[in-house]
N, C-alpha and C positions, 0 to 999 in steps of 0.2 A: 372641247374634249367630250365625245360619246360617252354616255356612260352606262349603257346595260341594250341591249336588241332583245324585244324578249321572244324566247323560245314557243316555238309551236310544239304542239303535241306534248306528249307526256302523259304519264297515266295519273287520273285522278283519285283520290282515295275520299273517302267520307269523314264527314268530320267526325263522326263516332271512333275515327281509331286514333291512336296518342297524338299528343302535341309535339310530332318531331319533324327537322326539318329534311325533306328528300328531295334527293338528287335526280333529275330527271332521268340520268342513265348508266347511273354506278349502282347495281343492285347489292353489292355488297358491302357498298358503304352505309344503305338505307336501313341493313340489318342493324348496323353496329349504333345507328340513333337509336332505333327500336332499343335498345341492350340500354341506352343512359336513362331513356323515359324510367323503363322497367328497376333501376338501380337506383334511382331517385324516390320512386314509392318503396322499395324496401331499403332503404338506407344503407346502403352498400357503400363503403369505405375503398372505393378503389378507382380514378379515372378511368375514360370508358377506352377502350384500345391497351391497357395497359395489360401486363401481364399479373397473376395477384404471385403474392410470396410473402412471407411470415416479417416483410416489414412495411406491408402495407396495412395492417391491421388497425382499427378502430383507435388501440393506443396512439398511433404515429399522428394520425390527422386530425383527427376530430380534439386534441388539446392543443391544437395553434389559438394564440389570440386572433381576437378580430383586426385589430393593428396591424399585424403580418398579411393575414387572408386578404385586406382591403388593399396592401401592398401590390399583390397577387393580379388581384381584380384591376388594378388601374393597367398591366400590362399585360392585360386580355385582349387580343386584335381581334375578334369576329364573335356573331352571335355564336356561334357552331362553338367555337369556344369556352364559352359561358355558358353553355347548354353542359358540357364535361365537365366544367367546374362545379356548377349547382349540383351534378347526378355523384362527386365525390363523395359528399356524406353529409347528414343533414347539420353537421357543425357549420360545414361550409356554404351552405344554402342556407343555413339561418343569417349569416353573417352579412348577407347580400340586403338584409333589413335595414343592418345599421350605417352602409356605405354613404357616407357626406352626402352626395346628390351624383342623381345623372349624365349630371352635364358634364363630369371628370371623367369620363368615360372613355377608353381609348378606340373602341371600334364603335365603326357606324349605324344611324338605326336600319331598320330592316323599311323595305319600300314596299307600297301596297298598290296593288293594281290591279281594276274590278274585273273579273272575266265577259267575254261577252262582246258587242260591238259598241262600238265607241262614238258616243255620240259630241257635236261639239255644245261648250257650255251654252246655255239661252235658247238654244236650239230647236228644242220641244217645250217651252213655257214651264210653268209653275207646275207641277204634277208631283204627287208623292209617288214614293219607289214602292215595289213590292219587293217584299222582304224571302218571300220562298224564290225568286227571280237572282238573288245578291250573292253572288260568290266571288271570292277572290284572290289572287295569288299573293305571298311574300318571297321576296327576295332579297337575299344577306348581298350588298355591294363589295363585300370582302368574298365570297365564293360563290360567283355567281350562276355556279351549276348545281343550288342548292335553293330547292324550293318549296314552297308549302301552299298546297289550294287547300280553301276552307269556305266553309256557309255556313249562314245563321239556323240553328236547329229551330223544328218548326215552331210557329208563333201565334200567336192572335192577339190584335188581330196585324193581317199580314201587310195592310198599307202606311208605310211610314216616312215620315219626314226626317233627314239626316239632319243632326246639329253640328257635328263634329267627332273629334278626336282627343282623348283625354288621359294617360295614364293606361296604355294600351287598351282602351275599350272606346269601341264607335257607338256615340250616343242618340238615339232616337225619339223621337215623339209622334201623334197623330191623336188630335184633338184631347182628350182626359189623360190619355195612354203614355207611358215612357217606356224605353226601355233600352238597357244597356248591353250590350252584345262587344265579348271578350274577342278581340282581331285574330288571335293567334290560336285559339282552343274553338271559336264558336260559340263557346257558351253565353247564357246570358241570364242577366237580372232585372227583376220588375217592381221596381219602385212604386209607391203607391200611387193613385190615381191625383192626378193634377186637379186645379179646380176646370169647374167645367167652364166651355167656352175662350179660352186664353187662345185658342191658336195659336201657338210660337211658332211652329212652324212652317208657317204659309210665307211671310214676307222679312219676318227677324229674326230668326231663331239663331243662338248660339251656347252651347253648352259646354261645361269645363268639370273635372272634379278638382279638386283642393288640397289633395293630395290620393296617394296611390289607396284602389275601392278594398284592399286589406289593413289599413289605418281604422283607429280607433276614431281619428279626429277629421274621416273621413269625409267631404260633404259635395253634394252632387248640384252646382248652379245652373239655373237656364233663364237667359235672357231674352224677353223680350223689349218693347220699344219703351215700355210703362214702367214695366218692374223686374223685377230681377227675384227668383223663385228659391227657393234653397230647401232643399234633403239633406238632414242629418241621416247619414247611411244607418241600417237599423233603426230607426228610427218608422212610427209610418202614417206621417203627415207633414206637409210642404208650410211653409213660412213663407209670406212674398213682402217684400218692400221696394217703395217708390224708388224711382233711379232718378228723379226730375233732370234729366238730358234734353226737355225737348222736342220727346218722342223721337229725336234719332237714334238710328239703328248703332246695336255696337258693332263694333269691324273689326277685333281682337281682342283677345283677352292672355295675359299671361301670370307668372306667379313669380315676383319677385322680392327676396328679402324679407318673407313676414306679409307682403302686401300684395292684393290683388290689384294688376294694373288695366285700365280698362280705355281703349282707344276707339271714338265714334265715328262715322261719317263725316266727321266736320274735323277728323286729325284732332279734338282735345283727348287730353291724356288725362284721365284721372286715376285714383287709389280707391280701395276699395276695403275696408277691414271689418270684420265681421263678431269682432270677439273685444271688448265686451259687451258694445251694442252694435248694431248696422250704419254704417259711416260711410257717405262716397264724397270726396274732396277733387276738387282740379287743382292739377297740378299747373304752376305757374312756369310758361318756357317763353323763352326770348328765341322767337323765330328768326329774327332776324338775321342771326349766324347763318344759315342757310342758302347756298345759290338759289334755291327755288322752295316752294315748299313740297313736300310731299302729296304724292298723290293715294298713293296706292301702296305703304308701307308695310313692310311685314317688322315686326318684334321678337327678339332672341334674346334668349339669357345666354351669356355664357360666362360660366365662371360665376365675378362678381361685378360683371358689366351687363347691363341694359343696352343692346344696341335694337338701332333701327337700318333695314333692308329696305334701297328703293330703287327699283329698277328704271331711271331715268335716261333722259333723250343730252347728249353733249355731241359737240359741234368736232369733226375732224376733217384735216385737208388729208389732200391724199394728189401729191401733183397739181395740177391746174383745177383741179374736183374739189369743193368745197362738198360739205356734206353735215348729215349728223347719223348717229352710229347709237343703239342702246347699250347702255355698261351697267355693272351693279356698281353701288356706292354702298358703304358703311358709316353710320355715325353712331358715337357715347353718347349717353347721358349723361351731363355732368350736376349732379345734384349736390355737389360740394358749393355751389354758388346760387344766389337768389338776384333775379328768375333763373331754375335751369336752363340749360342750352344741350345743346346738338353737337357735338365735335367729331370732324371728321376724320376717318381713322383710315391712313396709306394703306398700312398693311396688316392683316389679320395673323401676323408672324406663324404660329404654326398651328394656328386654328384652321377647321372648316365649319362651314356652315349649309346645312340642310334648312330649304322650304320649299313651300307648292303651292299652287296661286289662291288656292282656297285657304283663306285666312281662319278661320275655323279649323285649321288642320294644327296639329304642333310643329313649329321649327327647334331645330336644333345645333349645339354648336356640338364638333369633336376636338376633340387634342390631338396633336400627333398622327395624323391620316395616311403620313408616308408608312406606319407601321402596317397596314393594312392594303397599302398598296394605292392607297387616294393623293391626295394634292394641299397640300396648304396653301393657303391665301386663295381657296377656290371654294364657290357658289355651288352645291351640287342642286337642282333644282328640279322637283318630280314633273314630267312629261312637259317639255318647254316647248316642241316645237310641234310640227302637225304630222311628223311623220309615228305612225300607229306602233312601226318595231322599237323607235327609240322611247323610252319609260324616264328615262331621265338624263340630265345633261350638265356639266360641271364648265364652269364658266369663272375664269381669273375674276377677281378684282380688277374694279376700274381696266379695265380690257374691255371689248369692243362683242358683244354678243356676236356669233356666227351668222351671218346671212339668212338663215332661216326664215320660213312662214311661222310665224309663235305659235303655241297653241292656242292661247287666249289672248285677248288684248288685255297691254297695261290696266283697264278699267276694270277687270274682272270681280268680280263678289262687291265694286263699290258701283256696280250701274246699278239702277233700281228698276226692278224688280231684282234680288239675285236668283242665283241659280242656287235652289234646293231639291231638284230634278233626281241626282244621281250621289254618289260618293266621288272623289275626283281621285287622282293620283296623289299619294301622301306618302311622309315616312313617317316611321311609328317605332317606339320602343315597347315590346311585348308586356304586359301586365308582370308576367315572372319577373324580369328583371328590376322592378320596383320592392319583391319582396313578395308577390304576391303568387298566390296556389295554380302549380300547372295542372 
């Protein structure tokens, strides 16, 4: 299943003007986002398209509990959406602070795709990017005639190494330098200067925050093969402690239950907890459940499962054709048992799942994708194959990927050297929808 062609042309706008999202060729639609931005800075009590009248006033909305609001918010199908919901009044845009988690989220995240020519990964070696060069488009998978170009306002200094993607902000480094650049708005923040000489950058860099960067208990990680770096946000000096892995590189990071999960080069899985002193443990798994082991896994939370994504090689006939075909696989983690195990899982009932081959990037699950107009028990997966219009591509479970030239090979981000070259295709939830200032 295709899942987005993307559009040529269209007129680009500067990141100087609002954070909203436009349609490449409804002008009168792109007024009426301009009208949510504008109603959300003055806290206007009215959805945006609506007409006002003397029962829509501040009384009506703004003394719903957050219980009701969250209600609200789970059957929200599109950013577009949730862009009207947050501009209703800031009762209702505070209330987006306190919703359970992300992951319950009923529409899908928004997908990022760097402007420019496309190069393929490894292709031009190790080089940092230039940051006055990086612009990029999003696009809502629920209205797909809805979009937003953005670039990082200027910087210094302008050469940087990508870490990743974290709580809608693409995080950076280049040698002392960090800096964190907001996906949706442009904006960006400069953490204090790292110690000098660390290079994350060049051969292991990967960066995470810890929670969304308007948290009090905010904290911005960057790994490298030694140690692992930590910013207390506001804060303005870096903490580093030993990771003793080995010097291998990590190859995912995610945030589960309280605990940071962290997965190396070598597939071990360890924990990671930071509070009340710096703690990294491995986690003990019984591989052996396993037809093969993984190679190249991606990590998703959804809900209150820990699975693992592997794009693997299985054998099918087809007539007198013996053959083998790539399929996605899902497995649990089953941590109710010692050693954990891997359990594989038929069907994702009426989940989806979002990734992109750059494991540095966030995955994510949705609920209910038919509400939006997506697929359950399907893979949507940022630029899978080589052709330049398609941006992404959705793929059953255990089903049989499309014939396609892939874009990247199964090895990707775990050949060595990786690719720290460029930003790759990802999807992303905006920094707003954590709670955070548009």
């Amino acid at each position: 299943m295709a899942g987005s062609r993307r559009r040529r042309g269209g007129r680009e706008r500067s990141p100087q003007q609002g954070a909203q999202f436009l349609p490449l060729a409804d002008a009168t639609l792109s007024t009426r986002e301009v009208t949510i931005v504008k109603r959300t800075s003055k806290n206007a009590c009215h959805a945006s398209g609506s007409t006002s009248s003397t029962s829509s006033g501040p009384h009506v909305c703004a003394d719903l509990l957050d219980s009701l609001l969250h209600e609200i918010i789970i059957l929200i199908n599109s950013f577009h959406d949730f862009l009207a919901f947050i501009g209703t009044c800031r009762s209702w845009r505070a209330s987006v602070s306190s919703f359970p988690s992300v992951y319950t989220f009923s529409f899908p995240p928004l997908h990022l795709e760097t402007d420019g020519p496309y190069f393929h990964p490894h292709s031009r070696g190790i080089k940092p990017l230039l940051l006055s060069n990086c612009k990029w488009q999003l696009t809502d998978p629920s209205k797909k005639n809805l979009s937003l170009r953005r670039s990082v306002h200027q910087n210094t200094p302008d050469t940087m190494h990508y870490l990743g993607c974290s709580f809608g902000y693409l995080i950076f480094t280049y040698e002392e330098h960090c800096l964190l650049v907001d996906a949706y708005t442009g904006a960006k923040v400069k953490p204090p200067k790292l110690p000098c000489d660390i290079r994350i950058g060049w051969f292991s860099g990967i960066g995470i925050l810890t929670a969304p960067f308007s948290s009090p208990s905010s904290r911005l990680l960057l790994f490298s093969k030694a140690s692992m770096f930590e910013w207390k946000v506001g804060t303005d000096s870096w903490s580093e402690y030993p990771l003793n892995l080995g010097r291998e590189r990590v190859h995912q990071i995610v945030l589960f239950k309280g605990y940071i999960y962290v997965i190396d080069v070598l597939m071990r899985l360890h924990t990671i907890q930071l509070t009340p002193q710096f703690s990294i443990q491995e986690v003990n798994i019984m591989w052996e459940s396993l037809r093969a082991l993984p190679l190249n896994p991606w990590l998703v939370v959804c809900s209150d499962m820990l699975l693992m994504v592997e794009l693997s090689y299985s054998k099918v006939s087809s007539g007198e054709l013996d053959g083998y075909s790539r399929i996605f696989e899902v497995f649990r983690l089953d941590l109710s048992v010692e050693p954990a195990k891997w359990v594989k899982m038929e069907k994702l009932e009426n989940q989806a799942l979002f990734v992109s081959y750059d494991k540095r990037n966030p995955a994510f699950c949705c609920m209910n994708p038919e509400r939006w107009g997506g697929k359950s028990n399907y893979i949507y997966v940022a630029r899978l194959f080589d052709d330049l219009d398609e941006t992404w591509t959705a793929v059953e479970l255990d089903q049989p990927v499309p014939n396609h030239n892939t874009c990247h090979n199964r090895m990707y981000s775990f050949s060595f050297p990786p690719d720290y070259s460029q930003i790759g295709s990802l999807w992303l939830f905006p920094s707003l929808v954590y709670g955070g200032s548009q």
